[in-house]
N, C-alpha and C positions, 0 to 999 in steps of 0.2 A: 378545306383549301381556301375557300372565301372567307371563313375568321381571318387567315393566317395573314390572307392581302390585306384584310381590313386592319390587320394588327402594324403591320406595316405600315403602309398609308401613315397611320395614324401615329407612328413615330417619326417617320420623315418629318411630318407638320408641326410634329412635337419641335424637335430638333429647328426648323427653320422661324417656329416661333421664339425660339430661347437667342438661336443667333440673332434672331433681328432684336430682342430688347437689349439683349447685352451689347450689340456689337454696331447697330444702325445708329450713323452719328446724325440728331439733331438741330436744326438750324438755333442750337438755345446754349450758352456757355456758362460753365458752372462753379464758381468760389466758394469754397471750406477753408477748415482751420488744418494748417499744414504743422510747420514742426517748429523748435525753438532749439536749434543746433548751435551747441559750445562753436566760439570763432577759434580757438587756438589751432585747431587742423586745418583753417582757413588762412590763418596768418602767421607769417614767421620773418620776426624781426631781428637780421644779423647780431646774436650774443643781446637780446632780449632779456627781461626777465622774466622770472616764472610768477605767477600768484597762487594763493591758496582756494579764490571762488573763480567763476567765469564769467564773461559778458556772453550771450545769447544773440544770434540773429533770429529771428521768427521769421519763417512765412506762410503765405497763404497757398493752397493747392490750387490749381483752376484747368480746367479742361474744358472739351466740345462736350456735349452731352449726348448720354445713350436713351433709352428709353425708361430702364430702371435707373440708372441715376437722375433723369429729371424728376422720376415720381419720389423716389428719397428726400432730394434736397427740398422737394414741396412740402414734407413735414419734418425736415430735422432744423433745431433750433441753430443758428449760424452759419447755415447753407445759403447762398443767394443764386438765381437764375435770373441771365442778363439776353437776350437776343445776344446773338453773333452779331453782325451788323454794329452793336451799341460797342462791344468791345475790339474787334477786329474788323477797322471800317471795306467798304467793298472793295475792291479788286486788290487788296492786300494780301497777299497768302501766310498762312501760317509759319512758313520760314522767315518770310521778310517782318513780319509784327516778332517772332521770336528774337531774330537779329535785333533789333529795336530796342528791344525788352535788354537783352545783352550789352550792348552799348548804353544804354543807361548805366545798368551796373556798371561798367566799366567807369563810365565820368561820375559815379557814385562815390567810387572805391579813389580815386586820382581829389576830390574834391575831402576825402576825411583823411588821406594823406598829409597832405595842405594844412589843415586844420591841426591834427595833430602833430608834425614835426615842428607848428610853427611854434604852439603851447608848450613843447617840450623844448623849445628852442634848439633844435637839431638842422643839421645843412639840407637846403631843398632850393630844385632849378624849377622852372615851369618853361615847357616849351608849348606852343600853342598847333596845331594839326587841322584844324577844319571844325567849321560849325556844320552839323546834318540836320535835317528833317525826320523826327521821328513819328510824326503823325500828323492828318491834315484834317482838318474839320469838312467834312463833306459840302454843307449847306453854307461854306465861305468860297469867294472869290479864289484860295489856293488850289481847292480842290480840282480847278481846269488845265492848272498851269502844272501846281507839283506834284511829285510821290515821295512816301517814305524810302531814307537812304541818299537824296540829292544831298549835295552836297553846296553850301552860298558860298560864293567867295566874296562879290561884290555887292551890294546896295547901292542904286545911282551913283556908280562908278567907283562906290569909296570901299577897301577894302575892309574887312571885319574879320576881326580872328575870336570872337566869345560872339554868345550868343544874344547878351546881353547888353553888348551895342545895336546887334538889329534890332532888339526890343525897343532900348533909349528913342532909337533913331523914326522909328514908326509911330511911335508914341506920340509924336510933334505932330503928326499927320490926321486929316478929319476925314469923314467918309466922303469917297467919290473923289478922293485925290488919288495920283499915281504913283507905285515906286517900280523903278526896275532892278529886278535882281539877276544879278550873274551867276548861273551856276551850272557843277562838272555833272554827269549823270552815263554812269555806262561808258567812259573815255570821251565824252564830247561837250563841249561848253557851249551854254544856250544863256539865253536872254531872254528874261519872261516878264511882260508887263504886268502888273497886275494892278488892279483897283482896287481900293480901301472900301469896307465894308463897317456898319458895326454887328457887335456881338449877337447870336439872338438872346442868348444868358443877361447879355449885360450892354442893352442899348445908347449906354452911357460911352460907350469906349468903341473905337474903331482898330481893326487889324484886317490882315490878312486871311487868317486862319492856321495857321501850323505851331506845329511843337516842333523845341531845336533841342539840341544837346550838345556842349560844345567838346569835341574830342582834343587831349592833351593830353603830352607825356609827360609824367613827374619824375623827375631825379632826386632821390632822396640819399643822406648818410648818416645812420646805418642802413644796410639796402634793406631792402622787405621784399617777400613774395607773398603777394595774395591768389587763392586760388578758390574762387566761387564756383566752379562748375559749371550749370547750367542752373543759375540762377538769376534770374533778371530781375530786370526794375530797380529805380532809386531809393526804397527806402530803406534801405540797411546804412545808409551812410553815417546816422549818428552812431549807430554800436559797432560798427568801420573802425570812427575816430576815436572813442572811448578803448576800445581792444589794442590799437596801435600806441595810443597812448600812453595804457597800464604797460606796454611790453619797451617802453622805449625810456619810462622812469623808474627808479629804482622803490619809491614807494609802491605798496599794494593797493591802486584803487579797487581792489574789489571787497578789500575786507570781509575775503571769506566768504562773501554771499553769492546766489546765481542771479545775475542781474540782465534781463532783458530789456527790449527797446524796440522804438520804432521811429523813425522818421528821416524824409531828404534832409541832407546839407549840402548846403553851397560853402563857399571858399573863403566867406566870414564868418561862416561857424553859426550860422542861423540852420535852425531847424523848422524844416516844413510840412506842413501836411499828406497824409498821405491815404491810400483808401484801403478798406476792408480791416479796420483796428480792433473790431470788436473780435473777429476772427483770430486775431493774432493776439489778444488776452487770452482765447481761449487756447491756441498752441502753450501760452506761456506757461499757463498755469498746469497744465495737462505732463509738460514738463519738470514741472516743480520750482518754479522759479520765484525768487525773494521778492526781486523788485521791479517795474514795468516803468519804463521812459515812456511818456506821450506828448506829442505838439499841441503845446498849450495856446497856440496861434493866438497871443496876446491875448487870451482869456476871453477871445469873443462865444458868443453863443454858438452852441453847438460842433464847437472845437472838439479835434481827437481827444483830448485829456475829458472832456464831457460825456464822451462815446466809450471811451476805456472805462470809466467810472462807473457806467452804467449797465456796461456787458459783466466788469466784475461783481458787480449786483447782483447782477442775475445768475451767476454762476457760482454764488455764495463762497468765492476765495480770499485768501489771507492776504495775496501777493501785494505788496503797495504798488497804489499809482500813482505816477511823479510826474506832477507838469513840467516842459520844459521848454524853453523858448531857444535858447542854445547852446553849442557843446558847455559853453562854460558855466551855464545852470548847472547840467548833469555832472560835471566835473567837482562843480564845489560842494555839492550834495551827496556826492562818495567820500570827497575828503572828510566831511565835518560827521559822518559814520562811527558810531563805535563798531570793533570788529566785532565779527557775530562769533558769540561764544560753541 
């Protein structure tokens, strides 16, 4: 009778040991190499054409960590563990940084629109909606005043509709001077002083502290529906504009190969840096993919195109890696392509 308790016991403990490493989430958040998924089920562009290869978005996977996923990613080559805190600052909750992440992709996908109908020279409106707060640096002057999801409408009285006027405009500004911004938050419009600080990264430059994104609707002709899911963050936007673009001209930029990529664009068709690249060679390649777009960020040291080079090293693959500064680098480097036999 007392084995049988002790047998017992001893699987209950069993059992709540396995739940807590599998299931007890860690203050520690964790990035791998996720997937490198064809865009054509992502995009459809009214009487489009077809090609014979694909363009590829890649992403990375990332989650909270459990107990056995923190001890894995400690020894697997391309796994990273970040503090929570470092990636999801505090009083942010998981939905509201997930929203975030969404609304990026959203002005991701509106910004390689842009880009693309204009290269195809196809009809496009831009209507502008509001600049929001996607993240505030805790150890800046914002972090008193805002939260992720505000919404700015004004800057010392002046309206702003991108977000790259509150940039311009603060940029004139030196630390320990004052801006007031107007903004909606929850149905209610506030006014928040704030003092100019500089960076601790970069002692040289004064802000605030926040990240914006600016929301806009695109009217395009032929219409397009893009459908991301639940995938966030900006850097899909170059293989956005490159996928809309193959579907919107009659030539095949893909000349038959699988072509992946990574990096933000803005609305000039510049492509920008973006984090976790080495991961996402590794998606690439795992998928089979010909050729890998990287942000050659003017070819300074330690650029993505530097980091893509080096992860493909290490992972002894075929796939090419192609710097690229922007869409229209990537663009004339598919055309001058012979098609793949």
């Amino acid at each position: 009778m007392k084995s049988n308790k002790r047998i017992i016991i001893t699987g209950i403990i069993t059992i709540l040991i396995v739940a807590f490493l599998g299931a007890y989430r860690l203050p520690y958040y964790i990035y791998k190499p996720g997937n490198a998924d064809e865009l054509d089920p992502f995009v459809e562009v009214a009487g489009g054409y077809q090609s014979d290869g694909d363009m590829h978005l890649v992403t990375v996977r990332g989650g909270q960590a459990t107990p056995v996923q923190w001890l894995i990613a400690k020894v697997r080559p391309f796994y990273q563990v970040h503090p929570l805190d470092e990636i999801r600052p505090e009083g942010i909750s998981e939905e509201e940084y997930f929203h975030a992440q969404l609304r990026m992709m959203e002005s991701s996908q509106e910004a390689a629109k842009v880009v693309a109908y204009q290269a195809a020279d196809k009809d496009i409106d831009i209507n502008y909606e509001g600049v929001y707060v996607v993240n505030v640096l805790k150890e800046m002057p914002a972090s008193e005043h805002l939260k992720a999801g505000d919404e700015i409408v004004k800057v010392d009285g002046k309206k702003i509709n991108e977000s790259s006027e509150l940039v311009d405009y603060v940029g004139g500004f030196s630390e320990g001077e004052t801006v007031s911004l107007t903004i909606k938050r929850g149905g209610e419009t506030l006014t928040k002083e704030i003092e100019l600080a500089t960076f601790p990264d970069n002692p040289d430059k004064a802000g605030v502290g926040i990240s914006l994104v600016t929301d806009r609707t695109v009217e395009v002709d032929p219409n397009v529906k893009i459908k991301s899911g639940e995938i966030g963050g900006p850097s899909a936007g170059l293989m956005f504009s490159l996928e809309l673009y193959d579907q919107l001209t009659e030539q095949d930029l893909t000349k038959g190969y699988q072509i992946a990529g990574t990096g933000e664009i803005n609305y000039e068709g510049q492509v920008g840096r973006i984090g976790g690249i080495g991961k996402k060679v590794v998606a690439a390649d795992e998928d089979g993919c010909d050729i890998f777009f990287a942000p050659n960020e003017e070819g300074r040291e330690g650029s993505n195109y530097e980091m893509a080079k080096k992860a493909a090293e290490e992972i002894g693959t075929d796939m090419k890696i192609v710097p690229v500064d922007t869409f229209q680098d990537a663009r004339d480097y598919l055309q001058k392509l012979e098609p793949k036999e």
